[in-house]
SERO-782463 format. One record per residue: residue number from 1; y, z, x of N, C-alpha, C in turn. Coordinates in steps of 0.1 Angstrom, whole numbers, plus 5000, padded with zeros to 4 digits. Each point is the difference from the previous one (the first is absolute). Example, Ala and Ser with C-alpha at 12.3 -4.5 7.8 and 13.67 -1.06 7.14 Angstrom:
REM residues 2
{vexlo 1	n_yy 4943	n_zz 5078	n_xx 5132	ca_yy 5012	ca_zz 5000	ca_xx 4991	c_yy 5012	c_zz 5000	c_xx 5009}
{vexlo 2	n_yy 5011	n_zz 4993	n_xx 4996	ca_yy 5011	ca_zz 5000	ca_xx 5009	c_yy 5011	c_zz 5008	c_xx 4992}
REM end
This chain:
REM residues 147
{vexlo 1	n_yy 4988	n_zz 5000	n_xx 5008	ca_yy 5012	ca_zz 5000	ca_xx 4992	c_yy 5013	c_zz 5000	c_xx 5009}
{vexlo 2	n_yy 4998	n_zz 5007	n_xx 5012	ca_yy 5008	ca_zz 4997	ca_xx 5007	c_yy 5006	c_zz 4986	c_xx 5003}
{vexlo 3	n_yy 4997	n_zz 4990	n_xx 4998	ca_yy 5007	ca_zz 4988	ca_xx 5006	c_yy 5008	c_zz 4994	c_xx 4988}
{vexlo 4	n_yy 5000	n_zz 5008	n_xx 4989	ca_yy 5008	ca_zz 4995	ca_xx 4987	c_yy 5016	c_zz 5007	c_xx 5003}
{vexlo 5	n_yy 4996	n_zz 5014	n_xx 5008	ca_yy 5013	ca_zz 5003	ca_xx 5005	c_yy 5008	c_zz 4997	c_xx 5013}
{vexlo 6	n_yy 4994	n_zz 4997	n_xx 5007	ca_yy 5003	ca_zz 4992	ca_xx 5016	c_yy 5016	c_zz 4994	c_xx 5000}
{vexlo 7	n_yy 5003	n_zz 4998	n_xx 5007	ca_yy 5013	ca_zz 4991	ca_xx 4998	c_yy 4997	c_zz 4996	c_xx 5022}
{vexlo 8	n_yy 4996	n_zz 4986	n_xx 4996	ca_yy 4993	ca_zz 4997	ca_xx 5017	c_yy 4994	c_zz 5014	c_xx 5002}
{vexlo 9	n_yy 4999	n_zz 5001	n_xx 5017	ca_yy 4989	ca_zz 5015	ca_xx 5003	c_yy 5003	c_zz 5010	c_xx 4997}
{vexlo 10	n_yy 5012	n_zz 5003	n_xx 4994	ca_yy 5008	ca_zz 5017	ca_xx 4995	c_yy 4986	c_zz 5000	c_xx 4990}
{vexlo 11	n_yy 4999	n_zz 5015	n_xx 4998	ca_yy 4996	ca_zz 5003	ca_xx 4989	c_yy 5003	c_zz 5012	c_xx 4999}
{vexlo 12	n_yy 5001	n_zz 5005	n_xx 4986	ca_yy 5007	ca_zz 5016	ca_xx 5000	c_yy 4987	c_zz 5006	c_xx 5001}
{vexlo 13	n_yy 5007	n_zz 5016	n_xx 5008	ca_yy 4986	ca_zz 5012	ca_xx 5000	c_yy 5002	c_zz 5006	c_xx 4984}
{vexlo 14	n_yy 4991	n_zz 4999	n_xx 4989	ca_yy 5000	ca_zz 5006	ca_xx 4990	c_yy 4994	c_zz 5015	c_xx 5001}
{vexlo 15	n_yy 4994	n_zz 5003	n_xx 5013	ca_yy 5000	ca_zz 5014	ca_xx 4995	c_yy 5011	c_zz 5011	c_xx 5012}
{vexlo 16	n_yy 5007	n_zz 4995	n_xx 5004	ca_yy 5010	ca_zz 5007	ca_xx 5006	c_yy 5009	c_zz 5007	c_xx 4991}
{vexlo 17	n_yy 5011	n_zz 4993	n_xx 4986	ca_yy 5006	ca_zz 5003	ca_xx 4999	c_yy 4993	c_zz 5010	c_xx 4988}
{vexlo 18	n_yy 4986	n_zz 5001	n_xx 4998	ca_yy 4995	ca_zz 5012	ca_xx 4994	c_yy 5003	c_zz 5009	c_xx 5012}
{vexlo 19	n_yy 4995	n_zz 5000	n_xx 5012	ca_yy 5008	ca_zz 5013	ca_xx 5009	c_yy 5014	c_zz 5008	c_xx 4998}
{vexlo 20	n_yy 5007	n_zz 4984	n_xx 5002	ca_yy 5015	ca_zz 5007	ca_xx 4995	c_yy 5004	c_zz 5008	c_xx 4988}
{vexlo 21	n_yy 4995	n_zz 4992	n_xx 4992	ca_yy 4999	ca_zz 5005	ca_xx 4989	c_yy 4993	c_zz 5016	c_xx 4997}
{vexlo 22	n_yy 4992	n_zz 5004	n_xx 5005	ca_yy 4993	ca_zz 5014	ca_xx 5000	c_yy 5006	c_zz 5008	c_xx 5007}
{vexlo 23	n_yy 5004	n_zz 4993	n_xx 5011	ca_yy 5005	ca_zz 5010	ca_xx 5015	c_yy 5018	c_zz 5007	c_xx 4989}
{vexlo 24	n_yy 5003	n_zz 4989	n_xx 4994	ca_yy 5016	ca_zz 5005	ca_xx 4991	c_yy 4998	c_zz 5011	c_xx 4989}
{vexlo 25	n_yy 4985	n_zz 5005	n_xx 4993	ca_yy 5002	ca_zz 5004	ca_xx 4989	c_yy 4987	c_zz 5009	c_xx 5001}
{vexlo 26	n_yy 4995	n_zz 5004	n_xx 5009	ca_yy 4990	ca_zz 5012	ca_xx 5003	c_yy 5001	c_zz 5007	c_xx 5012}
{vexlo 27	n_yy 4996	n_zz 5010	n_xx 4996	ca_yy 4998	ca_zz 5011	ca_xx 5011	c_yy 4992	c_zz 4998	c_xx 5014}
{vexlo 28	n_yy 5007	n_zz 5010	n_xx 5009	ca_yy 4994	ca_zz 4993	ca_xx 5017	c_yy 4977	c_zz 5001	c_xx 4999}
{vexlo 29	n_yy 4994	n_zz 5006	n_xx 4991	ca_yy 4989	ca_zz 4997	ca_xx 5001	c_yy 4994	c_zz 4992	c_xx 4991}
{vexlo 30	n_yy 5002	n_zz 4999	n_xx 4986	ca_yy 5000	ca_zz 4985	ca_xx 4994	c_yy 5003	c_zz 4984	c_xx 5011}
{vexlo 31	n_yy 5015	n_zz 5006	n_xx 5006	ca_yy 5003	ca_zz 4988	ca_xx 5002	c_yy 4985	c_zz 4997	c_xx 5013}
{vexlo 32	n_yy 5003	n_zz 5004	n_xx 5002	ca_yy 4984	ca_zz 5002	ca_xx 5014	c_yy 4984	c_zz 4994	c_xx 4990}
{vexlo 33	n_yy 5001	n_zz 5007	n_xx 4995	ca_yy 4988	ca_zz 4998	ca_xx 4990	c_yy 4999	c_zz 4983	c_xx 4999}
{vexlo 34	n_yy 5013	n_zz 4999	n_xx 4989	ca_yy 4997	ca_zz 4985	ca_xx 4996	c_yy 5006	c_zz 4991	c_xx 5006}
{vexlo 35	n_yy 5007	n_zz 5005	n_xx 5012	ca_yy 5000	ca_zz 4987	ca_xx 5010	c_yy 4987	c_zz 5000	c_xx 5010}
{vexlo 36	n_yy 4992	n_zz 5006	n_xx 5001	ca_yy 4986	ca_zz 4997	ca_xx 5006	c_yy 4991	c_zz 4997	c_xx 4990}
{vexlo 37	n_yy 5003	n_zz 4999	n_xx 4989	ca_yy 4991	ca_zz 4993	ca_xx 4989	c_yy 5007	c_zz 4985	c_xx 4998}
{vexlo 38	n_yy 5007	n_zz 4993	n_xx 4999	ca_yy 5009	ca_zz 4993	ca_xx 5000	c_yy 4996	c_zz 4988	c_xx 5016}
{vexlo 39	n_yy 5002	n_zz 5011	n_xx 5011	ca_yy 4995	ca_zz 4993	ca_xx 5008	c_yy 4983	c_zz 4996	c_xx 5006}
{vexlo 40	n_yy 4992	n_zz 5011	n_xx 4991	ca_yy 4986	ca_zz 4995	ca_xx 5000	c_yy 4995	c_zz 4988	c_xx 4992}
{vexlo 41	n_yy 5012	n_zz 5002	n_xx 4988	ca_yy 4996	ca_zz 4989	ca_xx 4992	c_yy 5000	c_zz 4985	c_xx 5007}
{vexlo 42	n_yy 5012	n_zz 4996	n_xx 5005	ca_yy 5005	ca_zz 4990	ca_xx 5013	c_yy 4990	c_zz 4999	c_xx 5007}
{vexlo 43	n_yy 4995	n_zz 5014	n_xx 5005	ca_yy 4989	ca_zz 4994	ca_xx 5014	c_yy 4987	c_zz 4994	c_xx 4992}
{vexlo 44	n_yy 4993	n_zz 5004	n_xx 4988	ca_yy 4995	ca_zz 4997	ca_xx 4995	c_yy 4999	c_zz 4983	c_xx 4993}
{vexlo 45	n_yy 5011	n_zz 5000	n_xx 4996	ca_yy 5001	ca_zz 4980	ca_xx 5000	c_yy 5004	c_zz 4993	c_xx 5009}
{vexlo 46	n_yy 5002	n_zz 5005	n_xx 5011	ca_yy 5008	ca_zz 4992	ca_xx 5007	c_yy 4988	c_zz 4997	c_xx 5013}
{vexlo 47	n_yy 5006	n_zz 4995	n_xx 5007	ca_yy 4990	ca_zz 4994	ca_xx 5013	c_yy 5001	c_zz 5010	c_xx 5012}
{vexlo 48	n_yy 5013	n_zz 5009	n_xx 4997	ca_yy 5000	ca_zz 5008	ca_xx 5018	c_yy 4986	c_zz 5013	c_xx 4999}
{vexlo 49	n_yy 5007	n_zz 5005	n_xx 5010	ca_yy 4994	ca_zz 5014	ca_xx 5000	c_yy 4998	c_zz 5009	c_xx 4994}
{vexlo 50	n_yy 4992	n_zz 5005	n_xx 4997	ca_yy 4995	ca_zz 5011	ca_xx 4989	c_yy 5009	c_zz 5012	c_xx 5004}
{vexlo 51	n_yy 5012	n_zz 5006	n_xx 4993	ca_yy 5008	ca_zz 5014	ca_xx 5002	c_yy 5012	c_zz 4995	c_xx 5008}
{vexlo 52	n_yy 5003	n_zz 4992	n_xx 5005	ca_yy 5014	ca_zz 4991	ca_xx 5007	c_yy 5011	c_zz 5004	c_xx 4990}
{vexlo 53	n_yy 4998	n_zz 4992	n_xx 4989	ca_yy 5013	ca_zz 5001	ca_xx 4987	c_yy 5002	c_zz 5017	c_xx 4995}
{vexlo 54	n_yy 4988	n_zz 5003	n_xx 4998	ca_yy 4999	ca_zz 5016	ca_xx 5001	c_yy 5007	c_zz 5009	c_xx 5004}
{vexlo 55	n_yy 5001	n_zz 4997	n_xx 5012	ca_yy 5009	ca_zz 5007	ca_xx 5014	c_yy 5010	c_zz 4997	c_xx 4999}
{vexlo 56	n_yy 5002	n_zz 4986	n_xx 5000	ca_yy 5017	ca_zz 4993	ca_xx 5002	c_yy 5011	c_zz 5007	c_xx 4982}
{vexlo 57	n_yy 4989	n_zz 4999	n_xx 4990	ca_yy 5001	ca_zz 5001	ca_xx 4988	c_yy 5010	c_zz 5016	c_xx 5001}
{vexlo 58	n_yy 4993	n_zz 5010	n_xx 5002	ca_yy 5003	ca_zz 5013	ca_xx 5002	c_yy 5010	c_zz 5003	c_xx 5004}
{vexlo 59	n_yy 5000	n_zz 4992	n_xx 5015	ca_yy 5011	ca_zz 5003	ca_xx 5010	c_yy 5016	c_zz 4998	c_xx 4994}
{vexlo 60	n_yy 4996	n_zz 4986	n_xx 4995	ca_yy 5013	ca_zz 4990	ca_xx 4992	c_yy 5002	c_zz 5012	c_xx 4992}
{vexlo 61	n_yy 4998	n_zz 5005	n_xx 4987	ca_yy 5001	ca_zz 5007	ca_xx 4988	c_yy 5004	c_zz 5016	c_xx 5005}
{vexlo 62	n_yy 4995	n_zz 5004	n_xx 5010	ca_yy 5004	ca_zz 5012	ca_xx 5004	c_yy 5018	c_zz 5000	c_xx 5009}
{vexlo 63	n_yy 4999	n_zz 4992	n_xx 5003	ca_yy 5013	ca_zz 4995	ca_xx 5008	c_yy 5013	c_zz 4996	c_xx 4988}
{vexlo 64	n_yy 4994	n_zz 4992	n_xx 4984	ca_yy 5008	ca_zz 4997	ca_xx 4995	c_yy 5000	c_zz 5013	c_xx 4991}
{vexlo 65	n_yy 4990	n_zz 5008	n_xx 5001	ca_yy 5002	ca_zz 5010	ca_xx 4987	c_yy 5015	c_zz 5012	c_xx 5010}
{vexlo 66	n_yy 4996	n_zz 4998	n_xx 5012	ca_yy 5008	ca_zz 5009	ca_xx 5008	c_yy 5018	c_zz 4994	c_xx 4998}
{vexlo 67	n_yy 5003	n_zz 4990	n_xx 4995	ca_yy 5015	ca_zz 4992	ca_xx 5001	c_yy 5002	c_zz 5001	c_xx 4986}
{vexlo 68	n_yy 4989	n_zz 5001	n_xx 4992	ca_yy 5007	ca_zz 5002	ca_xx 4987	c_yy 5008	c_zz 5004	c_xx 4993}
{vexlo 69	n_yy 5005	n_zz 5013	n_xx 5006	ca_yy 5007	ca_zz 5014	ca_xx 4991	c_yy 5016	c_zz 4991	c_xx 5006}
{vexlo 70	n_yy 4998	n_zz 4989	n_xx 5011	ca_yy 5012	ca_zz 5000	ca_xx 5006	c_yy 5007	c_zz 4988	c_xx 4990}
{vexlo 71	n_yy 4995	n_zz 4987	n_xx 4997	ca_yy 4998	ca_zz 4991	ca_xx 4991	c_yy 4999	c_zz 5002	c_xx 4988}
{vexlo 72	n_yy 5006	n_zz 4986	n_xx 4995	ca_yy 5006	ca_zz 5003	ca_xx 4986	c_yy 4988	c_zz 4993	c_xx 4994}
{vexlo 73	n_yy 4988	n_zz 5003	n_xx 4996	ca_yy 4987	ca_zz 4992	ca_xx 5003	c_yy 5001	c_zz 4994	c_xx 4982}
{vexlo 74	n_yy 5012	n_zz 5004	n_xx 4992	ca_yy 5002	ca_zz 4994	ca_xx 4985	c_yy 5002	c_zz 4983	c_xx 5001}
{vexlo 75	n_yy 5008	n_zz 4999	n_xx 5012	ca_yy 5009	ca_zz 4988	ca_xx 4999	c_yy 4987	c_zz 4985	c_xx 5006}
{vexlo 76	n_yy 5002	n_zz 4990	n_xx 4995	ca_yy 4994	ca_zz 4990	ca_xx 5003	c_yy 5002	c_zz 4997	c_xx 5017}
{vexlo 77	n_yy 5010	n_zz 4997	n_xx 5001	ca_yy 5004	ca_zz 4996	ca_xx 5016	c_yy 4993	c_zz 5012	c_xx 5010}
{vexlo 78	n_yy 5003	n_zz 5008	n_xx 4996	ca_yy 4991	ca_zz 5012	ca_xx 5009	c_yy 4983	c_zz 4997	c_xx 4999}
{vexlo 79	n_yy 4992	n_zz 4996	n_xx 4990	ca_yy 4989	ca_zz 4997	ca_xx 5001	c_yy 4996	c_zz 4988	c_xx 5004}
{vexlo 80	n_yy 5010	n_zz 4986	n_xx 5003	ca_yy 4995	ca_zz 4993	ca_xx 5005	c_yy 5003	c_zz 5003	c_xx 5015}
{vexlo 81	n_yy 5011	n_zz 5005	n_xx 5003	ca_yy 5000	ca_zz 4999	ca_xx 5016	c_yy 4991	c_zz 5014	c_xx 5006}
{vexlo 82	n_yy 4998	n_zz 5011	n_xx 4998	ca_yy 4993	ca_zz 5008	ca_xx 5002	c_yy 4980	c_zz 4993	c_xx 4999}
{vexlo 83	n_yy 4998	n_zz 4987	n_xx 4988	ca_yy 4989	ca_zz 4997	ca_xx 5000	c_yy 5000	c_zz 4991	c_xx 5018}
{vexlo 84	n_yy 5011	n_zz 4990	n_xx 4998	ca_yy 5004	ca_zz 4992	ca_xx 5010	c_yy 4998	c_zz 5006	c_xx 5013}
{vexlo 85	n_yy 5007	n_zz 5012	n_xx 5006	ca_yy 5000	ca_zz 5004	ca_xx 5008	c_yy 4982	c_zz 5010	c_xx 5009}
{vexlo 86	n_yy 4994	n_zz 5001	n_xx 4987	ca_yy 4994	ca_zz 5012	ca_xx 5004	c_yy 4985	c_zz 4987	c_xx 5002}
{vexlo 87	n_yy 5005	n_zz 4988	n_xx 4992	ca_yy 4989	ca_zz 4989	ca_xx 4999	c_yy 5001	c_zz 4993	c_xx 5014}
{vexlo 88	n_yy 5005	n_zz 4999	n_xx 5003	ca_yy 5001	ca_zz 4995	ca_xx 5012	c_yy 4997	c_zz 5014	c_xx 5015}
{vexlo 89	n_yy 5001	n_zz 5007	n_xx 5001	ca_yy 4997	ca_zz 5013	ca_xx 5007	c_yy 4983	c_zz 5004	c_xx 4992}
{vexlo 90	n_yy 4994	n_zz 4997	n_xx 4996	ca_yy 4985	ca_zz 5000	ca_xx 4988	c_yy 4994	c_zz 4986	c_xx 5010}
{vexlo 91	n_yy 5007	n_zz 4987	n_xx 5000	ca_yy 4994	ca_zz 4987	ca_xx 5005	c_yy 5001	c_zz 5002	c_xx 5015}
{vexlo 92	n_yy 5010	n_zz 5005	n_xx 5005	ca_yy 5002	ca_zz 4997	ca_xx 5019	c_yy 4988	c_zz 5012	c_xx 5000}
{vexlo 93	n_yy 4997	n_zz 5012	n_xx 4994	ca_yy 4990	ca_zz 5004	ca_xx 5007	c_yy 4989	c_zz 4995	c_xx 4997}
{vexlo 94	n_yy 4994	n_zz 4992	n_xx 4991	ca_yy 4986	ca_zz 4996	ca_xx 4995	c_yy 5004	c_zz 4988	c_xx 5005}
{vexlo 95	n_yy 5008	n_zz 4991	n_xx 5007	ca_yy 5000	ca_zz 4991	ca_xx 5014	c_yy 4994	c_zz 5006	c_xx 5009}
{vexlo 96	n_yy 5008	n_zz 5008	n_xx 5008	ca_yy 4997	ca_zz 5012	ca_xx 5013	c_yy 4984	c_zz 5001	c_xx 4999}
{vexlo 97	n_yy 4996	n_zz 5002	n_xx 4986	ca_yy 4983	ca_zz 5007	ca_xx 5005	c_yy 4993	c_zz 4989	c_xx 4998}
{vexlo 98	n_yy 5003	n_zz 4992	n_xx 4994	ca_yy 4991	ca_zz 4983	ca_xx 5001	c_yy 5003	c_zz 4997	c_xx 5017}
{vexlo 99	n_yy 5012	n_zz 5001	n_xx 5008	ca_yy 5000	ca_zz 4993	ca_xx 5010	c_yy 4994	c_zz 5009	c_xx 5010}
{vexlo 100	n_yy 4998	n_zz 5010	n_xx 4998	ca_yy 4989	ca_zz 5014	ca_xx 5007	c_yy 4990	c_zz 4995	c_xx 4998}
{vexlo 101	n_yy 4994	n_zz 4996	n_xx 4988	ca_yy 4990	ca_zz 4999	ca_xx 4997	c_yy 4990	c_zz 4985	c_xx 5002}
{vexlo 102	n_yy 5005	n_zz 4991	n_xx 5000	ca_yy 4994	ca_zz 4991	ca_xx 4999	c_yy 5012	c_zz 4991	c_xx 5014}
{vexlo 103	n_yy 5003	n_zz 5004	n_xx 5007	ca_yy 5011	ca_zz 4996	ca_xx 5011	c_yy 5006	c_zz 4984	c_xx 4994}
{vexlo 104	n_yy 5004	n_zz 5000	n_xx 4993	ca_yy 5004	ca_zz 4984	ca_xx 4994	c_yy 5012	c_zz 5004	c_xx 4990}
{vexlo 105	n_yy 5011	n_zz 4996	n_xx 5008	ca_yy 5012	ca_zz 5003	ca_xx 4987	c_yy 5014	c_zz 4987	c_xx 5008}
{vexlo 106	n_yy 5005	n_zz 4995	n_xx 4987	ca_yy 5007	ca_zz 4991	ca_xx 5004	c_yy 5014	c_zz 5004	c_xx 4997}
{vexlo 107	n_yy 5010	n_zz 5003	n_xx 5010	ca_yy 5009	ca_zz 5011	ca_xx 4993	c_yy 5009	c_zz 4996	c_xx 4993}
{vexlo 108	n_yy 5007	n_zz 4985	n_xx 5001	ca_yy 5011	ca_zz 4994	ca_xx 4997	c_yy 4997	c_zz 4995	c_xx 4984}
{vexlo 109	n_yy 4985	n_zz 4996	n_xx 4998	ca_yy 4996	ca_zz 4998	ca_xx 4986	c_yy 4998	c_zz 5010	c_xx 4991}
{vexlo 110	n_yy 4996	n_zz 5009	n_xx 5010	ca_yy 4996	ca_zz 5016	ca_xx 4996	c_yy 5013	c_zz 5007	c_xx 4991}
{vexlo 111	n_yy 5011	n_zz 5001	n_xx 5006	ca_yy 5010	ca_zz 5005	ca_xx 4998	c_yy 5006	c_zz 4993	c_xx 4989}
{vexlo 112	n_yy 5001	n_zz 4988	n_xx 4998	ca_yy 5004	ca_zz 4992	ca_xx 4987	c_yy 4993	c_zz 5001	c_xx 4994}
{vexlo 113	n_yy 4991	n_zz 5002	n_xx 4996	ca_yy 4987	ca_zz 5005	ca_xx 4991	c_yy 5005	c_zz 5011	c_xx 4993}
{vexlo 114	n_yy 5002	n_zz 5010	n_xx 5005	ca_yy 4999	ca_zz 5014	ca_xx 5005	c_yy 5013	c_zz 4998	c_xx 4989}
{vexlo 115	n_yy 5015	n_zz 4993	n_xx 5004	ca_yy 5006	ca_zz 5005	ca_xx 4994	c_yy 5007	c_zz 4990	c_xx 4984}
{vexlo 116	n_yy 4987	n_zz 4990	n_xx 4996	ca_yy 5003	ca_zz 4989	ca_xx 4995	c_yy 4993	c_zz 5011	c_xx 4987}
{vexlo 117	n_yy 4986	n_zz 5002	n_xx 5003	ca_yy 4991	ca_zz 5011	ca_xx 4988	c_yy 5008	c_zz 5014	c_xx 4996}
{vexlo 118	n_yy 5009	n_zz 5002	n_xx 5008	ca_yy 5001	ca_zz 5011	ca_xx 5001	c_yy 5015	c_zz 5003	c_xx 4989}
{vexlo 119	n_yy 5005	n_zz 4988	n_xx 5003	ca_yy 5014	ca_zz 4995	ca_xx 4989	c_yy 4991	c_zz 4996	c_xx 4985}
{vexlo 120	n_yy 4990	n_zz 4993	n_xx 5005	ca_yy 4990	ca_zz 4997	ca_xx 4983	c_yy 4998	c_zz 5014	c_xx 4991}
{vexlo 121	n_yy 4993	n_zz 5012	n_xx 5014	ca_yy 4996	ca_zz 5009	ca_xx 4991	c_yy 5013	c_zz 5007	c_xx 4998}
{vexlo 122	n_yy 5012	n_zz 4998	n_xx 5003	ca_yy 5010	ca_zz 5015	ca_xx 4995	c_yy 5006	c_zz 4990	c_xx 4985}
{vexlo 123	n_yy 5000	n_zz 4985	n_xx 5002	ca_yy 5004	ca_zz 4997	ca_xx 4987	c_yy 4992	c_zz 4995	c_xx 4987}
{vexlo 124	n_yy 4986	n_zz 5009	n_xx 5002	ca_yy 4994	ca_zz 5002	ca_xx 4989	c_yy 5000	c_zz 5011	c_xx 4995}
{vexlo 125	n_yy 5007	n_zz 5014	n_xx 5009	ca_yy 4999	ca_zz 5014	ca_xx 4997	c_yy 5009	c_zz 5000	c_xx 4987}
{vexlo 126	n_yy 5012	n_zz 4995	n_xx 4995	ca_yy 5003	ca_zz 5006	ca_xx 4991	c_yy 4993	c_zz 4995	c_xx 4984}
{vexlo 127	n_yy 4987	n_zz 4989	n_xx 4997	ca_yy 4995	ca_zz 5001	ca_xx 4991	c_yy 4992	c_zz 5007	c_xx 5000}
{vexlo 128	n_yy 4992	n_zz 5003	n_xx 5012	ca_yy 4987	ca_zz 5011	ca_xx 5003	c_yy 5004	c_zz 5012	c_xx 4996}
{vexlo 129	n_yy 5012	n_zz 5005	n_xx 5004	ca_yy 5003	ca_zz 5012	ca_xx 4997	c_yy 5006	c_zz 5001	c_xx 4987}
{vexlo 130	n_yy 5008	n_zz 4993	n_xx 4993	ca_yy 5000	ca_zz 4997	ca_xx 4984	c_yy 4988	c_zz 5003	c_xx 4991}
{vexlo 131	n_yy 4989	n_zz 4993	n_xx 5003	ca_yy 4987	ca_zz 4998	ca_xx 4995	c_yy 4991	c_zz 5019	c_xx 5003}
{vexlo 132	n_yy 5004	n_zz 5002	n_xx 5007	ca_yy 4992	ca_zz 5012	ca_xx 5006	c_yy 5012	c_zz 5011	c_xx 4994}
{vexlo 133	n_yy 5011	n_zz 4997	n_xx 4999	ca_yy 5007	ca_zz 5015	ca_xx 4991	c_yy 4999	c_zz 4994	c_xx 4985}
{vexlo 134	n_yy 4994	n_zz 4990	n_xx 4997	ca_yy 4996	ca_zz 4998	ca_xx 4984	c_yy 4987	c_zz 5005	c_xx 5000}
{vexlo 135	n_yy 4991	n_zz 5001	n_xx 5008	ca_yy 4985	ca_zz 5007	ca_xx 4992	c_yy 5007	c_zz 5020	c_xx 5007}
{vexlo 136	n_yy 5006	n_zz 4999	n_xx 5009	ca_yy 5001	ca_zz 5016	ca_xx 5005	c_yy 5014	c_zz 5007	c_xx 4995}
{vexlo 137	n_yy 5005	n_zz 4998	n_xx 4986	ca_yy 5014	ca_zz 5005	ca_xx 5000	c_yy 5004	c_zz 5014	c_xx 4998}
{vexlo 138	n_yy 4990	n_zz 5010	n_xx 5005	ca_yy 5001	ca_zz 5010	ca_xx 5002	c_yy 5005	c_zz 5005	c_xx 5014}
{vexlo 139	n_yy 4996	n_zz 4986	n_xx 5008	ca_yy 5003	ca_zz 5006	ca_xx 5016	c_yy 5013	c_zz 4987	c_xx 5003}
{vexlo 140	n_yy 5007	n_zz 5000	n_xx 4989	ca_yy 5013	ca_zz 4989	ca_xx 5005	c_yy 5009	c_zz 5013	c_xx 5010}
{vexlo 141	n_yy 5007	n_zz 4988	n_xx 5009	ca_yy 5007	ca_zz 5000	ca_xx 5009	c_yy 5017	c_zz 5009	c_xx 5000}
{vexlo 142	n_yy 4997	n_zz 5012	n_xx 5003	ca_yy 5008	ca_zz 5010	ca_xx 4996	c_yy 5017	c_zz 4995	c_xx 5007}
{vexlo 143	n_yy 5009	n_zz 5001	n_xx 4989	ca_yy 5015	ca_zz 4996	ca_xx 5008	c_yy 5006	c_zz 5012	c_xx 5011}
{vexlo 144	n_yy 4998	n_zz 5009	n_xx 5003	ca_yy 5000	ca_zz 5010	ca_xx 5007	c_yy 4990	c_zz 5003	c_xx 5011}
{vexlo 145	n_yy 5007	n_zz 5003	n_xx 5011	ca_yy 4990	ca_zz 5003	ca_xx 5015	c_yy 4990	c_zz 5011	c_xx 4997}
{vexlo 146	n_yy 4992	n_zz 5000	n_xx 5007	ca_yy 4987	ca_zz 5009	ca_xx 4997	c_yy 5010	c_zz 5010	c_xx 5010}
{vexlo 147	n_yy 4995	n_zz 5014	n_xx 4998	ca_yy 5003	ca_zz 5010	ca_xx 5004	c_yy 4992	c_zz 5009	c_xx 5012}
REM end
């Protein structure tokens, strides 16, 4: 199904901006919880390594649950560039361990990749996140900093 969303080789990460999205609106062990569920799910369909997304999953989500209280995480612009930013820092490291891993990384294609998907996935976050505070509207996006 993926190739119906493609636009040339970009393709958006559909389960990242579930990270963002959890890392904004749950607590530091939830958010832990279901970003390693989130990212098993990934390793599970996907072709890499079994617990890779896992790891990267956690790390991402603990880092954005920690910037939260700072961010105004209501506003649209804040969730695409926060997706933008944290999507691209999620890709350069699951680059890094492919080129560890299998010693073959092309960096100049690498990097346009890196930041071509990564503009895909932040400008699908504000339907995802629409869609996900229409089945959850008990956990909408509070206009006030957490405390």
């Amino acid at each position: 199904m993926m190739h119906w969303i493609a636009i040339g080789s970009a393709v958006p990460d559909l389960y990242f901006p579930l990270v963002i999205y959890y890392s904004f609106i749950t607590d530091m062990k939830r958010n832990a919880i279901i970003n390693w569920i989130i990212g098993l799910s990934k390793d599970l369909f996907s072709e890499g390594s079994l617990g890779i997304n896992s790891i990267f999953f956690v790390a991402i989500g603990i880092l954005i649950w920690s910037i939260r209280g700072v961010v105004f995480r209501g506003h649209i612009i804040t969730q695409i560039l926060v997706t933008f930013i944290f999507s691209i820092l999620y890709n350069m490291l699951y680059a890094t361990y492919i080129a560890i891993s299998f010693h073959s990384l092309h960096l100049l294609p690498t990097v346009w990749k890196i930041l071509i998907c990564s503009l895909y996935t932040a400008m699908i976050v504000p339907a995802l996140f629409w869609v996900l505070n229409t089945f959850q509207p008990t956990h909408k996006f509070s206009l006030t900093r957490d405390k």
